[in-house]
VOGU-3710 file (C-alpha; in Angstrom, 3 decimals, decimal comma):
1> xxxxxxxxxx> 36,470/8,232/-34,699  33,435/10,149/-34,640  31,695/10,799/-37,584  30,611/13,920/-38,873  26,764/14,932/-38,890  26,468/14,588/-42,910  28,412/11,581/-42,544  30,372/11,740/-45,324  33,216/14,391/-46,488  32,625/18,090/-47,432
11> xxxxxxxxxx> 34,140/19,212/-51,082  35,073/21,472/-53,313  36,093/21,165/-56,919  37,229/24,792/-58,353  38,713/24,457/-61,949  40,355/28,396/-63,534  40,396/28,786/-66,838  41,953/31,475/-69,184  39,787/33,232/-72,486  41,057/35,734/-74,309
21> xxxxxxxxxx> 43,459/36,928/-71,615  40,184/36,587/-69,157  40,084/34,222/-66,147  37,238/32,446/-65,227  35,723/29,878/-63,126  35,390/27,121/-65,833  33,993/24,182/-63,063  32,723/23,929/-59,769  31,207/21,701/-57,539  30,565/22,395/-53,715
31> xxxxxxxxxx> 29,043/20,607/-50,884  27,846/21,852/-47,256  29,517/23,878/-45,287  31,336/25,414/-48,494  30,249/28,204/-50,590  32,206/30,251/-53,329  31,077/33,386/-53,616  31,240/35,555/-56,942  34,652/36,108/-58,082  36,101/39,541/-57,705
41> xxxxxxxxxx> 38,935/41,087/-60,456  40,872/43,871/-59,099  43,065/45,823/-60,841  45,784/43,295/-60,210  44,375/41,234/-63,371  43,725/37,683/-61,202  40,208/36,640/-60,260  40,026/36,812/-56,594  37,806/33,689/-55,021  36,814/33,451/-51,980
51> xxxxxxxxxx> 35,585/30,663/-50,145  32,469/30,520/-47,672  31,758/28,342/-44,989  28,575/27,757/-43,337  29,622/27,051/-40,150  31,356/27,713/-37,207  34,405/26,278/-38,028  36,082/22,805/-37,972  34,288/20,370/-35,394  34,891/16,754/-34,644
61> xxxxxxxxxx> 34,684/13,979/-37,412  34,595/16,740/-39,899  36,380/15,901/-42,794  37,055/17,924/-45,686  38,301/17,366/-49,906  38,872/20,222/-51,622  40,472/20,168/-55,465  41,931/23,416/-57,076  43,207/23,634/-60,963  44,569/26,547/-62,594
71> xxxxxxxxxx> 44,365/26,201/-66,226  47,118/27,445/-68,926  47,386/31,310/-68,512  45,226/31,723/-65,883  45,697/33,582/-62,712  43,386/32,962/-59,492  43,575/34,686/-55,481  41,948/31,948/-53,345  40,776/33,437/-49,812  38,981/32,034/-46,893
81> xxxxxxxxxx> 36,070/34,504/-45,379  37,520/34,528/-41,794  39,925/32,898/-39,237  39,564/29,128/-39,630  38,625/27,873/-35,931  39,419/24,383/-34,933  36,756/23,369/-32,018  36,742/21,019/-28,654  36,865/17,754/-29,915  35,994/15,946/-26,555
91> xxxxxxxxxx> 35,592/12,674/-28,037  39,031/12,360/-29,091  38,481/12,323/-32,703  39,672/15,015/-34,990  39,062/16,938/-38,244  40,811/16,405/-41,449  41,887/18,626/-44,441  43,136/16,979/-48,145  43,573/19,490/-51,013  44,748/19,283/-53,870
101> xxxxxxxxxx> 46,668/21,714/-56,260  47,185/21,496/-59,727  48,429/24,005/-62,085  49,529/24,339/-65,490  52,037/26,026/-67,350  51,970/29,921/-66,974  49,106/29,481/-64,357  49,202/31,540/-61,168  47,764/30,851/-58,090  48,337/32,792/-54,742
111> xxxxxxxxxx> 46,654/30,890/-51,709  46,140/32,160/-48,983  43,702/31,295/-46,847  43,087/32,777/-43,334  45,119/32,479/-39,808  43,977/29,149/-38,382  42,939/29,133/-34,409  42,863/25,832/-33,388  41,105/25,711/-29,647  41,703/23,747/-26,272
121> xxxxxxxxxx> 41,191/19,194/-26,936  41,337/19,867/-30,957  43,131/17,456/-33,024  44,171/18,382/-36,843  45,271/16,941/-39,855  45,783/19,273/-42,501  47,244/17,572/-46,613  48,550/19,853/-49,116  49,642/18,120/-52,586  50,617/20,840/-55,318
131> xxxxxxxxxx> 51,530/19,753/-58,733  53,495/22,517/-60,995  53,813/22,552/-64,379  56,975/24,439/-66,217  56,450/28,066/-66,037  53,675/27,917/-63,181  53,595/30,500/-60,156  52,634/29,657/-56,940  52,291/31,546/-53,745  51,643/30,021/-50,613
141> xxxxxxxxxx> 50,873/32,125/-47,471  50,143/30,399/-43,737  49,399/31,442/-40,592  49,217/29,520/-37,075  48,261/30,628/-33,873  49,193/29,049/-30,797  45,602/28,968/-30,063  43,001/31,278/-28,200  46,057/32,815/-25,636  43,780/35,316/-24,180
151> xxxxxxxxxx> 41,433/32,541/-22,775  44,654/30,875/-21,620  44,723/28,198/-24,207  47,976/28,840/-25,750  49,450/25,261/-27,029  46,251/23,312/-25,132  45,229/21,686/-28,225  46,155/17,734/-28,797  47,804/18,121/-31,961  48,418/19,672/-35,043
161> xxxxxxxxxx> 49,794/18,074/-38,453  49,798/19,702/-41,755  51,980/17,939/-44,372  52,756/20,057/-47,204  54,547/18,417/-50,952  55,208/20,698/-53,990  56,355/19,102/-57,075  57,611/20,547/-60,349  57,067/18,139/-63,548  56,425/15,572/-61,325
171> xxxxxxxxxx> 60,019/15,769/-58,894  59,391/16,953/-55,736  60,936/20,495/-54,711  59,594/21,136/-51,331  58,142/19,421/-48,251  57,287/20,964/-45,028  55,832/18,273/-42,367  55,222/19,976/-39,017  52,973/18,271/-35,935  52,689/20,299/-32,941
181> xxxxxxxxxx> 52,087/18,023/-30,150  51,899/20,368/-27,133  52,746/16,949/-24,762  55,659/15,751/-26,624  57,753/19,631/-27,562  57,840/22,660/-25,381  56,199/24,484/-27,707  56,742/28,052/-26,682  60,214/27,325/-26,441  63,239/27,575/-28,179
191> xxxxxxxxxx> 63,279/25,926/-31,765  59,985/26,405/-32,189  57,670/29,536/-31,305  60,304/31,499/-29,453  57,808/32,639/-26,618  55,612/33,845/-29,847  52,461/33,412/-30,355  51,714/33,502/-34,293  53,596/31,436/-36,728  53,994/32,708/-40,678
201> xxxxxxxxxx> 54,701/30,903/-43,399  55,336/32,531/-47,028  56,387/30,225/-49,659  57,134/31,460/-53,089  57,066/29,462/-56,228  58,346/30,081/-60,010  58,385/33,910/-58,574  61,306/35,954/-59,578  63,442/36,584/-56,588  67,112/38,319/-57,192
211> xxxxxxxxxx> 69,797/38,527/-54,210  68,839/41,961/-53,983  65,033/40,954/-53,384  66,090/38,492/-50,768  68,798/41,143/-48,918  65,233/42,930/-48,936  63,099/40,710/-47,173  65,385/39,911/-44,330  66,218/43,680/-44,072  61,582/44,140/-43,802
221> xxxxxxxxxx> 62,095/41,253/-40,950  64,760/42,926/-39,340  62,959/46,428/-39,492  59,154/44,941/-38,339  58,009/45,556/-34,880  57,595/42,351/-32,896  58,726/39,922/-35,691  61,541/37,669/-36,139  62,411/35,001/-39,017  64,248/34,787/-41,944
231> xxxxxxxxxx> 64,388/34,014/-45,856  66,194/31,399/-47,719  66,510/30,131/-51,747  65,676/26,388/-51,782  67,571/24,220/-53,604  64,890/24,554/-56,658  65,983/27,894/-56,981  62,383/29,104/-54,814  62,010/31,050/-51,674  60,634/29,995/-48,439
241> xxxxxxxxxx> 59,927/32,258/-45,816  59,441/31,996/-41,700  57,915/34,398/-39,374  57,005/34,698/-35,704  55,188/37,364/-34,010  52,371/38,222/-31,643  49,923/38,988/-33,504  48,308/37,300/-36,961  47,636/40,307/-38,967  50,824/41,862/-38,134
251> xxxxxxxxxx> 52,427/38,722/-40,351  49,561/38,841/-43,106  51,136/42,395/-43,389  54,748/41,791/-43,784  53,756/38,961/-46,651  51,621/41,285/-48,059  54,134/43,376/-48,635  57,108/41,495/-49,370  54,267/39,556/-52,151  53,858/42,981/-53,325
261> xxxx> 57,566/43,791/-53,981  57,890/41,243/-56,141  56,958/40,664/-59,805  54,263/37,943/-60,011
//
């Protein structure tokens, strides 16, 4: 596999902590391409991060570590600065992703990172690993386009694999293990995208979520222009919800606003 040009992986340690009903950034440690910029507090109460990168997106060899913890009583937004692009790998190599999520009891974290783009010959492996503590909240928002469709590179990518694990006091309560492989699955087809272009994912942790709440959701997929999917209770008692549509902020809207319909 080709290496990357630092030759060794890019990271980012963020640690949240909680003072007097204030959260702050209580570590961090960052290496090239990533930046954090200053945290943000709207009037929402959580400290809004969001992370910089230096560079033009995810290139061959690249490989990436990045390490999240949400103290007690702490609440943290984590954002990306734009639409995570995953480039040509003509080498045949590809560009990994491990992070890490760990937070404790009555922390709050809602992560949600941009729509990812990943371009003609890439190859992607994306890790998730989320550790909950009793009373924890976690939000998890996603977004994946079928790639750049107006250049007419819709599903020409090699692969994509993100592997997702959520566990509660140590017993795991969700996994979601997708690879797109445009060679092996019709892709635009039935079962998967639907002839759609943009796939959503909204996954909502420790979040209070009544029938009534639920009823509401699927009634706001029903009702949205150019969207289909649906909303079920997992068997932990959490929600996970799946869109399609045509277009990526049209889904970042309808998760914005089912997130903001419920009490987090």
């Amino acid at each position: 596999m080709r290496g990357n040009a630092f030759g060794k992986p890019s990271t980012l340690r963020l640690a949240a902590a909680c003072r007097e009903r204030w959260t702050h950034i209580a570590d961090l440690d960052f290496t090239a391409p990533f930046k954090v910029m200053q945290p943000f507090y709207p009037p929402s109460g959580a400290m809004e991060v969001m992370l910089l990168t230096a560079s033009a997106g995810l290139m061959e060899g690249d490989r990436q570590e990045i390490e999240l913890a949400v103290g007690p009583e702490a609440a943290m937004v984590f954002k990306s600065q734009a639409y995570e692009k995953i480039h040509r790998m003509p080498g045949g190599g590809q560009a990994t992703r491990r992070t890490h999520i760990t937070l404790e009891s009555h922390g709050f974290l809602d992560y949600s990172p941009q729509p990812v783009i990943p371009f003609a010959q890439s190859a992607f492996e994306n890790t998730l690993t989320v550790d909950l503590a009793p009373a924890s909240r976690f939000i998890l928002r996603e977004v994946i386009a079928c790639g750049r469709a107006a250049r007419g590179e819709a599903f020409d990518y090699r692969y994509f694999h993100s592997h997702t694990q959520v566990r509660r006091e140590g017993h795991l309560i969700y996994r979601d293990n997708i690879r797109f492989d445009p060679e092996a699955f019709d892709l635009a087809g039935i079962g998967l995208y639907e002839g759609y272009t943009h796939m959503g994912a909204l996954t909502l942790f420790g979040i209070p979520v009544d029938k009534a709440a639920l009823s509401a959701f699927r009634n706001q997929i029903e009702a949205a222009d150019e969207i289909i999917g649906g909303a079920t209770r997992l068997a932990s008692g959490d929600v996970a919800i799946r869109l399609l549509g045509r277009r990526a902020q049209g889904l970042e809207v309808v998760m914005g606003e089912m997130v903001g319909a419920v009490d987090v």
